[in-house]
Structure formats: structure tokens, C-alpha cells
N, C-alpha and C positions, 0 to 999 in steps of 0.2 A: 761396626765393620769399618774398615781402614781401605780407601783405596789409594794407590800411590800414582798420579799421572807424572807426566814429564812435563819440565816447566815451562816448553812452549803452549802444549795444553792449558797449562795455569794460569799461566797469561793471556792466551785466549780469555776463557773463563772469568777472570777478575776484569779485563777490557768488556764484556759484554753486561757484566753484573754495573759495574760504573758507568754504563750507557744507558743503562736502566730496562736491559732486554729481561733480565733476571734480577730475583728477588735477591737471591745467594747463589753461590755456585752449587749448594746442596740443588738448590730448587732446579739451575741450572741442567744440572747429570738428571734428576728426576726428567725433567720435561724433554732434554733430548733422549733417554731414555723409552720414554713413551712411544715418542715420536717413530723412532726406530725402532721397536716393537710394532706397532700399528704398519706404519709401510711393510713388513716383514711380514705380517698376516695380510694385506693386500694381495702380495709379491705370489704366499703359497694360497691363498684362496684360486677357484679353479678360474675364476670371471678376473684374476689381478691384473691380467696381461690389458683390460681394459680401462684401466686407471688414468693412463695418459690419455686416451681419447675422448675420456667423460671429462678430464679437467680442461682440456683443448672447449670443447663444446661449451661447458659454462663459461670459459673468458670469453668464449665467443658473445654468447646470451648477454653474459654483464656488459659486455662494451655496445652493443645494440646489432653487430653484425647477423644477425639471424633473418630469416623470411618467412612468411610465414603460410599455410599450406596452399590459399588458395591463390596466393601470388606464384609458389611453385608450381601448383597447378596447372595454372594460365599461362607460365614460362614455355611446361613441358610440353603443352598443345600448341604453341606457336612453336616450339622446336619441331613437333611433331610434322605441322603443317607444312613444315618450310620444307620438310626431307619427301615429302608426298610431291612436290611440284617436282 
């Protein structure tokens, strides 16, 4: 098969292969291929619309921003107590 891009594309592509993002620009088309594939069954799965708020959540978790239940807990009964006075 033959595909024909424009030479901004090309250049793109031979700029990221000699940066060492990609192996070849074949591998290159394959892998963003994928990629865009995968996001696209995301996108039409019925749960896709929740993509960005599971990836929000894990930078959360990786960077350590999280709490954990029984400190939320303990939050939400001192909120609770405060709104009782």
C-alpha cells in the first residue's frame, strides 16, 4: 500500500523519528494509528465520556494529592458538627 502525506506531515514524522520518538515513520503511522483507534473506541464506548475524569483521578493518585477514606470521614463529621451549632 502507498500512502501519500504532505510534506509538512513528512517532516513532522522524519523530525520525531530522528528524535527518537519512533523507530521509522512506518512504525510512526502504525503507532499513531493505534492510538487513534483506541481513543475512538473510548470516545464510542457507552462509559467514554468518563475517560478524562479517570485520567484526572490517577494524576491525582500519582502525584500523592489523594485522602484517604477515614481522614474523609473525620473531615465530613467535623463539617457536619460545625453546620449542627
Amino acid at each position: 500500500m502507498t500512502i501519500s502525506l504532505p510534506p509538512n506531515q513528512l517532516e513532522w514524522l522524519a523530525l520525531q523519528v530522528a528524535r527518537g520518538e519512533f523507530r521509522s515513520i512506518d512504525a510512526a503511522i502504525v503507532q499513531l494509528l493505534d492510538e487513534r483507534i483506541a481513543e475512538r473506541s473510548l470516545q464510542d464506548d457507552e462509559l467514554g465520556w468518563a475517560k478524562p475524569y479517570i485520567d484526572e483521578a490517577l494524576a491525582a493518585v500519582a502525584c500523592g494529592a489523594v485522602m484517604s477514606a477515614e481522614a474523609h470521614a473525620a473531615r465530613m463529621n467535623q463539617l457536619l458538627a460545625s453546620l449542627k451549632d
